[in-house]
VEXRO-655438 format. One record per residue (C-alpha): x, y, z. Coordinates in steps of 0.02 Angstrom, whole numbers, plus 50000, padded with zeros to 5 digits. Example, Ala and Ser with C-alpha at 12.3 -4.5 7.8 and 13.67 -1.06 7.14 Angstrom:
BEGIN
506154977550390506844994750357
END
This chain:
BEGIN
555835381552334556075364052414557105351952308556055335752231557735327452296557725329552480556575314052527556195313052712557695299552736558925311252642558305327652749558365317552914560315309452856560805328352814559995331452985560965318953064562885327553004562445338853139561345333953270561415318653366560125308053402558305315353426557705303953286555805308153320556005326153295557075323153145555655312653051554165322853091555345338953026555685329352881553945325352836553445342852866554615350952739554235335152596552425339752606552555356752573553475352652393552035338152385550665352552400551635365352288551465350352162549575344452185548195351552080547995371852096546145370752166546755359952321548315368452357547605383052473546595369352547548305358852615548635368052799550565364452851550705353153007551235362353140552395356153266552805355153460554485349653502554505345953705555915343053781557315348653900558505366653866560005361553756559765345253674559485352653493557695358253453558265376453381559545369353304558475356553200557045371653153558905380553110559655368353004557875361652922557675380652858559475382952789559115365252698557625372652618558295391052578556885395652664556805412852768556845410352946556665416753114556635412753307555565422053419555215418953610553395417853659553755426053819554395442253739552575444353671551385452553775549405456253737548845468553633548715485453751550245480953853551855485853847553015475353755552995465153564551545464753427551335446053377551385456553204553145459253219553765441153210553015439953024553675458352996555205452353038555245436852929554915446152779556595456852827557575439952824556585435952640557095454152566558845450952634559015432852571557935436052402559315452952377560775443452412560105428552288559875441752135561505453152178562525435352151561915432751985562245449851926563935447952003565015448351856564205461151762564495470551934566315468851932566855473551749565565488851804566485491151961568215489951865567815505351731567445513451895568915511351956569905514451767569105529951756569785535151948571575529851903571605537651722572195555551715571115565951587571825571351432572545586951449571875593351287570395588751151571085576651007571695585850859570865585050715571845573650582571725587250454572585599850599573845588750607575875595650549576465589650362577625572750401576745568950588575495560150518575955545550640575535555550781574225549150899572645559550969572215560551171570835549351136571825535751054573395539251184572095536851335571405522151269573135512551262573485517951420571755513151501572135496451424573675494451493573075501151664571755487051639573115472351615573895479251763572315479851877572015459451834573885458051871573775463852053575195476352018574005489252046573515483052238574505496452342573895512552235572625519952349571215530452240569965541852330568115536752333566565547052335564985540952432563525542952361562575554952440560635550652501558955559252458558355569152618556585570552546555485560752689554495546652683553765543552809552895524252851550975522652938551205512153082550025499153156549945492053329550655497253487552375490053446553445503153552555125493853475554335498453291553865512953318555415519553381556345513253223554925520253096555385539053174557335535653204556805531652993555665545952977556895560253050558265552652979557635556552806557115573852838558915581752891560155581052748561685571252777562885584952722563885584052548564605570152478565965560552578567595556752502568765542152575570325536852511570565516252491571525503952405571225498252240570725480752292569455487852420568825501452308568305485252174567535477352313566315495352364565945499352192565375480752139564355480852300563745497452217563515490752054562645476752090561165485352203561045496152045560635481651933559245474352064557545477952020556995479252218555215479052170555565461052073556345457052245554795460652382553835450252252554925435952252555285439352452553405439752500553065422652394554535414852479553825419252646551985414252622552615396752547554355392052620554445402552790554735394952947554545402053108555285394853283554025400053413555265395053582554735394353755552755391453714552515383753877553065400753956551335406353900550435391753943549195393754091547515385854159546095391054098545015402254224546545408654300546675426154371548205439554374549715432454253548765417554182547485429054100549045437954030549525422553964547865416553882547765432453803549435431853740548795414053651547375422553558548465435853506549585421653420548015410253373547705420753205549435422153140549535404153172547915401053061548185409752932547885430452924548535442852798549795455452924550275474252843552245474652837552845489152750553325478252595551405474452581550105461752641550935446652697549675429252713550095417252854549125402952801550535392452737552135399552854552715381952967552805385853141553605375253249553585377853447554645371053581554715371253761555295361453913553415360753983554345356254155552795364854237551345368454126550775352853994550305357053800548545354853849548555369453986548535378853814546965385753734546075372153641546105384953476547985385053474548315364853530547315362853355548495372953263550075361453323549355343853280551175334553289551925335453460553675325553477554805324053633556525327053640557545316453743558925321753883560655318653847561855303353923563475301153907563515291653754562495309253676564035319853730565475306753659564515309353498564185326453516566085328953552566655318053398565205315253254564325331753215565385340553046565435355553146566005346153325566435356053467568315345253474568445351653310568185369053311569395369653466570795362053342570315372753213570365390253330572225383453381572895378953222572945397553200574065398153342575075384653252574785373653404574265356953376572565349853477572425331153499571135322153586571295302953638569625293553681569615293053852570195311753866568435313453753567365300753879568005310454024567445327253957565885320553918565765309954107566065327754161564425336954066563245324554117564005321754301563745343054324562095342554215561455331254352562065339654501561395356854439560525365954294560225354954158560735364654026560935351053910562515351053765562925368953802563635359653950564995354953854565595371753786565955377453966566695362054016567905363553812568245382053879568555377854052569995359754009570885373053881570785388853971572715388953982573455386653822571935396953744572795411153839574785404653817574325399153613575095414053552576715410353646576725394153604577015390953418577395373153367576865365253545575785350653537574345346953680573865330053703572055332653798571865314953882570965307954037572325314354156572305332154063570325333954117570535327154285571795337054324570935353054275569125349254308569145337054475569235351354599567915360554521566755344954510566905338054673566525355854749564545358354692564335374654751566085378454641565265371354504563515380854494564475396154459566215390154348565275375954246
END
């Protein structure tokens, strides 16, 4: 559910620790994940009423519209997916069901809901997983415990299997939370799979679908032979059987319950490259392809219950948010139907200079960082001075300009391209330490710059 606590200032500031600039896109975002906790929390008979504002991001390839739908969804724990509008094709063509991109969302919900309830049962899963593993490294009692009544005159001290194997399982125990036990390697058994079939009805002419529901179907009528033994160590075999465990302690029906709800309430889907399906009205050949393409989206986008095989899944509250560069068709070459559905349309701006310097040195995740980070391994130490930083980013808009557009992704060939040396000599070089300056880019990037036709295919 989305947090009371993320106001629209404190979701566009958690925005901004990643993203730079875009500030448009960031508010209307904002506002469109605060009112779905404002209708979760108005009065029951007007919540179904409250539609979720739909939005358009347009704007240029690169300059961060997936990764704001990205990040927005990860700040709200909600399940999300992207989908390209162009892989969709009309029903009775070859190619996707609209269907599937909801199918597909309540995949991610199962998965996230799963992962949610197997780390709360965590614990309980590893003093399971550990008895398991006890019982593996605990040799059985050779012989049934003798009765004390058995037992010779004057050995009356004399201890029983049972009571000898419980010391010792004890002391194997202290041992095990020790780590002295890490190099014993124990043999496993998988557990084998039920090869009764089940076998799933499937809807629409999804081809992709289809071909996983029989690769399913088949699978499950062929048994899978006996069960598999593997020998690990001790620390790996805790880590299968509390994996093991803890599916065991799921209730998976609680799950599709909770995963469904989460969908229909929370889930976001990024619809990218709408404009690829945008085409004049009256059109013949492709643009009719389009158009129908639209319609096929129009009901998911308005709200329609879709058959996954987890149940009936309602649309009516899922966020879309679409994005395109709309270099040659405009949001109003779409059909009227579906330009109702996306009432907030923003623009996204193209990246200077100034962008990539922040780019390079704000964002928590920065590309100048993640460079350091990958050579640290190396023990190599990466330092950047501010003009080498200006001159890599001179460099991504100068090549931006003079070719594709491609917007910040720019700037990862350009990072790959200044440090394609000591990437390759790092693991030679232990203990050097690379000063990337002005010079340092220059030097490495000025040939490949000046020569355009060089460019189009390094950069």
């Amino acid at each position: 559910m989305v947090s009371a606590n993320f106001t629209p200032r404190e979701i566009v500031s958690e925005l901004d620790r990643y993203i730079i600039g875009q500030n448009a896109a960031k508010r209307a975002v904002a506002i469109a994940l605060r009112n779905r906790w404002r209708r979760q929390n108005v009065p029951e008979e007007l919540r179904d009423e409250i539609a979720p504002k739909n939005i358009i991001m347009i704007g240029p390839t690169g300059v961060g519209k997936t990764e704001i739908a990205r990040r927005l969804a990860k700040l709200a724990n909600a399940p999300f997916i992207k989908v390209e509008a162009s892989k969709f094709t009309e029903v009775g063509y070859v190619g996707k069901d609209v269907e599937s991109m909801i199918r597909e969302l309540t995949e991610t919900a199962i998965t996230m809901i799963k992962e949610e309830e197997q780390a709360k049962v965590h614990g309980k899963a590893e003093d399971l997983a550990e008895e398991r593993v006890l019982d593996l490294l605990l040799p059985k009692a050779s012989q049934e415990a003798v009765p004390a009544t058995a037992k010779p005159e004057g050995e009356a001290n004399v201890k029983s299997p049972a009571e000898v194997e419980l010391k010792t399982r004890e002391k194997l125990r202290q041992m095990l939370k020790e780590g002295r036990l890490n190099d014993r390697v124990i043999e496993l058994e998988s557990t084998p799979q039920g090869i009764m079939p089940m076998i799933e009805v499937v809807s629409g002419p999804n081809l992709d679908e289809l071909g996983m529901n029989l690769k399913d179907m088949f699978s499950n009528f062929f048994p899978k032979g006996g069960p598999k033994r593997r020998r690990v160590k001790v620390p790996e075999a805790l880590e299968i059987l509390a994996q093991e465990e803890a599916a065991k302690l799921v209730d998976m029906d609680q799950v599709t319950k909770a995963a469904i709800k989460r969908v229909e309430d929370n889930g976001i889907i990024f619809l990218d490259e709408i404009d690829k399906i945008a085409g004049k009205q009256g059109g013949a050949g492709p643009d009719i392809s389009r158009e129908g393409v639209q319609r096929d989206i129009l009901p998911i986008v308005e709200g329609s219950n879709v058959n996954t095989k987890y149940g009936m899944v309602r649309t009516d509250h899922i966020l879309f948010i679409a994005a395109g560069a709309f270099h040659v068709a405009k949001p109003s070459d779409m059909i009227p139907e579906l330009q109702g559905r996306f009432p907030i349309r923003v623009e996204l701006d193209s990246l200077t200079t100034e962008d990539f310097l922040r780019i390079l040195q704000e964002p928590a995740n920065s590309l100048s960082k993640q460079y350091m980070a990958l050579l640290e391994t190396e023990q190599v130490k990466l330092r950047y001075t501010e003009d080498g930083l200006r001159e890599i980013a001179e460099m991504a808009a100068k090549v931006n300009e003079g070719t594709e557009n491609i917007g910040a992704r720019r700037l990862h060939t350009i990072m790959e391209s200044v440090l394609d040396e000591m990437l390759f000599d790092a693991p030679d070089k232990a203990g050097f330490a690379l000063t990337v300056d002005g010079k340092y880019v220059r030097d490495k990037l000025s040939h490949i710059v000046k020569d355009q036709d060089l460019s189009r295919y390094i950069l």
